[in-house]
C-alpha positions in Angstrom: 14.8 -47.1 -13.1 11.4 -48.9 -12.1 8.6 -45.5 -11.2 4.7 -46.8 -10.6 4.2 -46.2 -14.3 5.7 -49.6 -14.6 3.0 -51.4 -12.8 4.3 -51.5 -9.4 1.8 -49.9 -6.8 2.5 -46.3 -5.7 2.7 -47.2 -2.0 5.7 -49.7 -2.2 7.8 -47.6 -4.9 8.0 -44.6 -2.2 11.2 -44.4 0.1 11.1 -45.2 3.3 11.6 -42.1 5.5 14.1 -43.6 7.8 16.3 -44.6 4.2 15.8 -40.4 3.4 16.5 -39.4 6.6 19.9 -41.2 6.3 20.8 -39.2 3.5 24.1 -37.1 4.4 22.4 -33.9 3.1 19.0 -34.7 5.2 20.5 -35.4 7.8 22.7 -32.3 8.1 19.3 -30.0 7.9 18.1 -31.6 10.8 21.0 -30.9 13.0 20.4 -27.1 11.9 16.8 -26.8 11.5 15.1 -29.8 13.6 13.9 -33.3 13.1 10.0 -31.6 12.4 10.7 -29.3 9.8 12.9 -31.8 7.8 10.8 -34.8 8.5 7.5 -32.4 6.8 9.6 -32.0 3.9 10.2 -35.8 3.6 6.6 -36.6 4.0 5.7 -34.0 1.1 8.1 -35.8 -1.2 6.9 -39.2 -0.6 3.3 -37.5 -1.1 4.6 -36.5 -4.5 5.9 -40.0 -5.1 2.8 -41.6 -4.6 0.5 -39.5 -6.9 3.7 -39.9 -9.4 4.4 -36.5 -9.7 8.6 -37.5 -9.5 10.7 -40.7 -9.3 11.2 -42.5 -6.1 15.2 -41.2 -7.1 14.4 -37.5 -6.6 12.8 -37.8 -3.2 15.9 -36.4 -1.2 16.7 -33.9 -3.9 13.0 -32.5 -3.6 12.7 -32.5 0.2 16.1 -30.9 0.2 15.2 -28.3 -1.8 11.5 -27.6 0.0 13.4 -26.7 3.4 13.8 -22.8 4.7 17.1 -21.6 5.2 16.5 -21.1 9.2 14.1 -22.7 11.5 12.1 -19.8 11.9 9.1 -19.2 9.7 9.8 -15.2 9.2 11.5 -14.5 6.0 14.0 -11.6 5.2 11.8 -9.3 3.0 13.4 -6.0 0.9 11.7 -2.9 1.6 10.7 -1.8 -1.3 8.3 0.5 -0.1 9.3 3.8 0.2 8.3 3.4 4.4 11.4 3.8 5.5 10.6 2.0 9.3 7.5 -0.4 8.2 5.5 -1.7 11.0 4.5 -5.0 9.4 8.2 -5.4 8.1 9.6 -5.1 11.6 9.8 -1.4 11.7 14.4 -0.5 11.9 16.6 -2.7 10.7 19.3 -3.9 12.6 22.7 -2.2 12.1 25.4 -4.9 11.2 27.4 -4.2 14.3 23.8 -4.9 16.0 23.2 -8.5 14.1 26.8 -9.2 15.3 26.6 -8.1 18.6 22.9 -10.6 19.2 25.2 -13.4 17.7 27.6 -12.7 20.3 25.2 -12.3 23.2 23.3 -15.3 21.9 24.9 -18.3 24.2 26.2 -17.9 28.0 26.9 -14.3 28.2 28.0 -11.6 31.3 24.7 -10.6 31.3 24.2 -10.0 34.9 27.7 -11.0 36.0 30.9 -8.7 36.8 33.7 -11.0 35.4 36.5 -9.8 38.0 34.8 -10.3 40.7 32.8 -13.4 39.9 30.0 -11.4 41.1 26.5 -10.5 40.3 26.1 -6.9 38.8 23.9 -4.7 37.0 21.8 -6.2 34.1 22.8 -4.8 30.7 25.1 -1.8 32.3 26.5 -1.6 29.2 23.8 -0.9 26.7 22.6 1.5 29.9 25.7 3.1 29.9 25.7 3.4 26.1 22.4 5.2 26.6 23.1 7.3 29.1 26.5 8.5 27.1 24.0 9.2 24.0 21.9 11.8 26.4 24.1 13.2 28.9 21.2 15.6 29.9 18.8 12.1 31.5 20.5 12.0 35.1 19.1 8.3 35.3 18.0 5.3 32.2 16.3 2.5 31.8 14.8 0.0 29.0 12.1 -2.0 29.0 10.4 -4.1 26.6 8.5 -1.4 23.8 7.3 2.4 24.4 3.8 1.3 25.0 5.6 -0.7 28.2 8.0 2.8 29.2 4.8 4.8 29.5 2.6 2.3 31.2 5.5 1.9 34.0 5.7 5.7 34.0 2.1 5.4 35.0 1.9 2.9 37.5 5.1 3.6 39.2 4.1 7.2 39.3 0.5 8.1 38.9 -1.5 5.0 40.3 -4.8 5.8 41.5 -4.3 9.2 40.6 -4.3 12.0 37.9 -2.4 12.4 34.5 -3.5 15.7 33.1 -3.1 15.4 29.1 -4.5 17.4 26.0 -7.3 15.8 24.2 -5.3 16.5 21.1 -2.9 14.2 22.0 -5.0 10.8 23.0 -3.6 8.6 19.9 -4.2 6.2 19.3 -1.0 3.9 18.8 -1.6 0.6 16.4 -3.6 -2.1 16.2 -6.9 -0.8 17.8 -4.7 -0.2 21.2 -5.3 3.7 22.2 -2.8 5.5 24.8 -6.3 6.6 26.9 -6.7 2.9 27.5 -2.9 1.9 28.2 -3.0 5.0 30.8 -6.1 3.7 33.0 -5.1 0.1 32.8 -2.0 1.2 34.4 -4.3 2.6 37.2 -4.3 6.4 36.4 -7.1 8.5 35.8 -7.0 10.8 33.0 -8.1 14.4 33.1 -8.4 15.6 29.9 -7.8 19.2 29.0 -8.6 21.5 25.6 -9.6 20.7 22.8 -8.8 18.5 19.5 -7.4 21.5 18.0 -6.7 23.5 20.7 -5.1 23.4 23.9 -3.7 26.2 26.0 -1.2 26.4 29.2 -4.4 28.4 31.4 -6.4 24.7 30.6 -3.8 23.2 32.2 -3.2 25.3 35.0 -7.0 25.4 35.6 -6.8 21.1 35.8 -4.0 21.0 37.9 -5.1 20.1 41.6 -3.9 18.1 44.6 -4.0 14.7 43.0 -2.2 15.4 39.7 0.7 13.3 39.9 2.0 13.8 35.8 1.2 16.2 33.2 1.8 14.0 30.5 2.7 15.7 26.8 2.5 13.1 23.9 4.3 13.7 20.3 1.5 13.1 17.8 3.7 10.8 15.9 1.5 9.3 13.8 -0.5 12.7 12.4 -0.7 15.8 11.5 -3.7 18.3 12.9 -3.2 21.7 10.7 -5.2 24.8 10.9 -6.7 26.5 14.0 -4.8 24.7 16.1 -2.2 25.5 19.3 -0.6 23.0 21.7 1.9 24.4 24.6 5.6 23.6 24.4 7.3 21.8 27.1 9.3 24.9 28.6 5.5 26.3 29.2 4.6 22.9 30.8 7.6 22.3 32.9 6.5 25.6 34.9 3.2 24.1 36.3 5.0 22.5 39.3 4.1 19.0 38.3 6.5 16.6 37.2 6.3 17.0 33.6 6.6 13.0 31.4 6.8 13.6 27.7 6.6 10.6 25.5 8.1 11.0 22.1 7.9 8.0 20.3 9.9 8.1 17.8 13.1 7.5 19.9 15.2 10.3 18.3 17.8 10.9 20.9 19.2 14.0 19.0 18.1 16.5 16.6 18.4 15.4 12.6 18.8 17.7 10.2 16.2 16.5 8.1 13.5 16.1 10.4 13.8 19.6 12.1 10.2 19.6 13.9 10.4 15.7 15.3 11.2 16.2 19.2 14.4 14.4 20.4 15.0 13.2 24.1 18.3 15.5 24.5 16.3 18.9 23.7 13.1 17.8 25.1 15.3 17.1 28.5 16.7 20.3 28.4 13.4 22.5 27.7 12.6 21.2 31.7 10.8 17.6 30.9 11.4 15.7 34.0 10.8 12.1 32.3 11.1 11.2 28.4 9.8 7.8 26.6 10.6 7.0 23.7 11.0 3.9 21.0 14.2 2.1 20.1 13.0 0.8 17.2 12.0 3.5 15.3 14.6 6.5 14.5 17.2 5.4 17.1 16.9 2.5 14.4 17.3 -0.6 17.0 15.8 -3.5 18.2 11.9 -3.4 19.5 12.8 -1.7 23.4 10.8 1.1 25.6 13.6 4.1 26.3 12.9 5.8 29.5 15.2 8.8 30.7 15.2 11.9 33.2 15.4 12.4 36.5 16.8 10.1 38.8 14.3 10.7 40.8 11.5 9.3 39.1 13.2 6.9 36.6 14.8 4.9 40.1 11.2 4.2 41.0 10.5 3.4 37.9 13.3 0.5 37.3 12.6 -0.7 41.1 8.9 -1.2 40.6 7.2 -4.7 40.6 5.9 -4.4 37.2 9.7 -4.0 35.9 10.1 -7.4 35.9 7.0 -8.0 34.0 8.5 -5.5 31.3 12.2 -6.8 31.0 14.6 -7.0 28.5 16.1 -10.0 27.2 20.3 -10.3 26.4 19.7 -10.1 22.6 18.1 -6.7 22.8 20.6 -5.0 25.2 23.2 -6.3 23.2 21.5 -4.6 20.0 20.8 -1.6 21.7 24.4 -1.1 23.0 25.6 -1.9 19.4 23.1 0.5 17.9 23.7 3.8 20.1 27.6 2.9 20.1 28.4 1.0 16.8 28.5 3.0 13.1 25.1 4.3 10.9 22.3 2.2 11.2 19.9 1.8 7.9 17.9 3.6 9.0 20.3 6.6 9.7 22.1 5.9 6.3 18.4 6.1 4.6 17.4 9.2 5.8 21.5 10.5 5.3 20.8 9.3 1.3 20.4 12.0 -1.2 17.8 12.1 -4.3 20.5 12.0 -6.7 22.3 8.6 -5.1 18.7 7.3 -5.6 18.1 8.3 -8.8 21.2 6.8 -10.2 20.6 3.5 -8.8 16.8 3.6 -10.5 18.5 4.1 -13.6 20.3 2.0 -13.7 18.5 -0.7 -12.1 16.0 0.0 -14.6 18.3 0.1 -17.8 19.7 -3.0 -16.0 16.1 -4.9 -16.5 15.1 -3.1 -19.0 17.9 -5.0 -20.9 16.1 -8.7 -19.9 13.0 -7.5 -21.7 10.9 -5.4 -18.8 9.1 -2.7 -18.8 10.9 -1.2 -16.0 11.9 2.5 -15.9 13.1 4.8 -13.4 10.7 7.8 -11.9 10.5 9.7 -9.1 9.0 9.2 -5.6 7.7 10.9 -2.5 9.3 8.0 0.7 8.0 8.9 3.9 9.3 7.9 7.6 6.7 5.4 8.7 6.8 3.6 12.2 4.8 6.5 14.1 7.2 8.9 13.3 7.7 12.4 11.2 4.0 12.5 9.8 3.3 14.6 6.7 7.0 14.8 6.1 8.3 13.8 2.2 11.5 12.3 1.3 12.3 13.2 -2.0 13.5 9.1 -3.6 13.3 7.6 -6.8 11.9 4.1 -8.0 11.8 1.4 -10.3 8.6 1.5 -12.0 7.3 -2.5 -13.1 3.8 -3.4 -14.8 0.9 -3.5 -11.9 0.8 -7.3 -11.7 4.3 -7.2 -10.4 3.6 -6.1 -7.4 2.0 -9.7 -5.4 3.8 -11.5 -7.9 7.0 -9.7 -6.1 6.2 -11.4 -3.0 6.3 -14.6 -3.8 10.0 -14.0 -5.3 13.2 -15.0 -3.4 13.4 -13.7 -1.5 10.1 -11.3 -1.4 10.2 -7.9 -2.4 7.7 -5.4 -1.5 6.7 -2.5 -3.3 3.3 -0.1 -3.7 1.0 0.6 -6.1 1.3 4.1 -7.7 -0.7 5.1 -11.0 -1.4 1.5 -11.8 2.4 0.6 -11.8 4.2 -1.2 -8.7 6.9 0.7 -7.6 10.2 -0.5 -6.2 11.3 2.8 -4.0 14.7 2.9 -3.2 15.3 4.9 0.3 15.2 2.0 2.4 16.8 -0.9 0.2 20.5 -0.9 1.1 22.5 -0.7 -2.0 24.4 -3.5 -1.3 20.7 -5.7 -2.2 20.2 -3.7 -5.7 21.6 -7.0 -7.1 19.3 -9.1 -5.4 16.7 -6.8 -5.7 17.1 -7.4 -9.7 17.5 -10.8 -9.6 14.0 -11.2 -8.1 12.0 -9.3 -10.9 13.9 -11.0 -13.4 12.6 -14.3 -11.7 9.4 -13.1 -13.3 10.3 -12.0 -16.5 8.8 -15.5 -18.4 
């Protein structure tokens, strides 16, 4: 086999790209990931040719090899983190009756179409229906596209150019810089602010209350924990002012959980007098990214009918997600918060003994996992982890596929709450990628 070591100019020794595109294997990679991607990875092997890095022969094996599995650039990542719903890793998994029911709902679908008749119906009745099953106390439903989007249509459908009376105690801010204060007046309401930080009692309210109030709006401070000298007023107190009363929750439980006794659900908060609930469907519901609104039909009709609904649609993958989700089995994020200490620590043990058995320093320990995702601050699951050598933890996620962890007492540690068992294998197989 002639290479440009053997005199012949780099240039002409590197394949054509038509010639590498013709290869069988190439050529199926760009009927499943596109002409762009696969023609990049044919250019970086002829790059390698000509600075002689491989022979002209490997050129189609190494641009096979440098494709992604999909076409999209996001990568499956195990949560290794101990944040059970982790913003920058996509907050709740999808359940696999979810996954299956976007595949389904991926091509021409009955979206918006009543097969017996032929005619047009309701847009995702089903995942509606689902819902409204789920919380039999919400006369009326809807979904739109994230909870920041349910409470800004709460606000313009209901409260524009006038008053949402709110505790200052409860003006979070929600991610990313954005603040609730500055979602409610963009939505054309004016805030009137009542209390304190700490404090906030039901004769401020009262006292705020006038004839352009159109909400009092009651927040779950999802995201932390004031303790102290502190009081806030419950939502039977609130739903006796004579306002309609909207409380957002955001942490989309639409029950009570055991094991988060103090995080509000929609189905209680309903019937303690709340005349609207929001909520988020991606983080304890455990579904796909979608604003929950529910309550009465007298307000949530207005809501679905206003112009700005449109703006705040959504799409055929996510009702078919959230349909699977309320209706199908445990989602991970149910079955994480359902696992016990002792589950956990057995898998670190053995994980560990597992690896400690290819030479690394890996051992089980304990560890306190926490909800994430905006909800159940200052709450502690008790888990368990595989503890690794500090400079584990970035080379982790450049592994295959990536695995994140934390930093803990200058060891990384691999928590276990939110990695399904299923991917302790894989899981294993990416730190013993590392051990040479």
């Amino acid at each position: 086999m002639r290479t440009p070591h053997d005199g012949e100019e780099p240039r002409r020794a590197v394949p054509r790209t038509d010639v590498l595109l013709a290869d069988p294997r190439l050529a199926a990679a760009t009927e499943r990931l596109g002409a762009a991607i696969v023609k990049a990875g044919v250019a970086a092997a002829q790059e390698r040719v000509r600075r002689a890095e491989i022979p002209p022969s490997a050129a189609a094996d190494v641009a096979l090899a440098s494709l992604p599995a999909t076409a999209t650039s996001m990568r499956r990542v195990l949560n290794a983190t101990g944040v059970v719903l982790h913003t920058n890793l996509g907050r709740a998994a999808l359940s696999a009756a979810a996954v299956d029911a976007v595949g389904e709902a991926a091509g021409a679908t009955d979206v918006e179409l009543d097969l017996a008749t032929g005619r047009r119906a309701r847009r995702g009745r089903g995942a509606l229906a689902a819902l409204a099953a789920a919380v039999p106390d919400a006369e009326a439903v809807h979904v739109v596209n994230n909870g920041a989007a349910a409470l800004a249509l709460a606000a313009v459908t209901h409260a524009a150019a006038r008053e949402i009376v709110v505790s200052r105690g409860e003006l979070v801010e929600i991610g990313d810089g954005f603040r609730l204060p500055d979602l409610l007046v963009s939505a054309g309401a004016r805030l009137c602010e009542v209390g304190t930080t700490n404090r906030t009692t039901l004769a401020d309210y009262e006292r705020a209350i006038g004839s352009d109030t159109a909400l009092v709006l009651k927040v779950h401070p999802s995201n932390f924990v004031i303790s102290g000298f502190t009081s806030t007023v419950p939502v039977e107190a609130l739903a006796t002012l004579g306002v309609p009363l909207l409380v957002d929750l955001g942490s989309g439980l639409l029950s009570r959980h055991p094991r988060l006794p103090d995080e509000p659900d929609a189905a209680s908060t309903l019937r303690a007098g709340a005349d609207l609930v929001t909520a988020s469907g991606d983080k304890l519901l455990g579904g796909p990214q979608c604003g929950l609104v529910l309550g009465r039909s007298s307000l949530v009709e207005p809501m679905r009918r206003h112009p700005m609904a449109r703006a705040m649609r959504v799409d055929k993958l996510t009702l078919a997600a959230l349909e699977a989700t309320v209706t199908g089995p445990a989602t991970p994020t149910a079955r994480a918060l359902a696992t016990t200490y002792g589950d956990l620590r057995h898998r670190a043990e053995r994980l560990a003994a597992e690896l400690a058995r290819a030479g690394l320093d890996a051992r089980a320990v304990d560890s306190d996992a926490s909800v994430g995702g905006g909800g159940a601050p200052g709450v502690v699951l008790p888990s368990a982890a595989v503890s690794l050598p500090a400079d584990h933890h970035p080379r982790l996620r450049a592994a295959t596929p990536p695995v994140l962890g934390r930093l803990r007492d200058h060891r990384c540690l691999l928590d276990l709450i939110a990695v399904d068992p299923a991917d302790d294998a894989l899981l294993a197989a990416a730190v013993r990628s590392l051990a040479g």
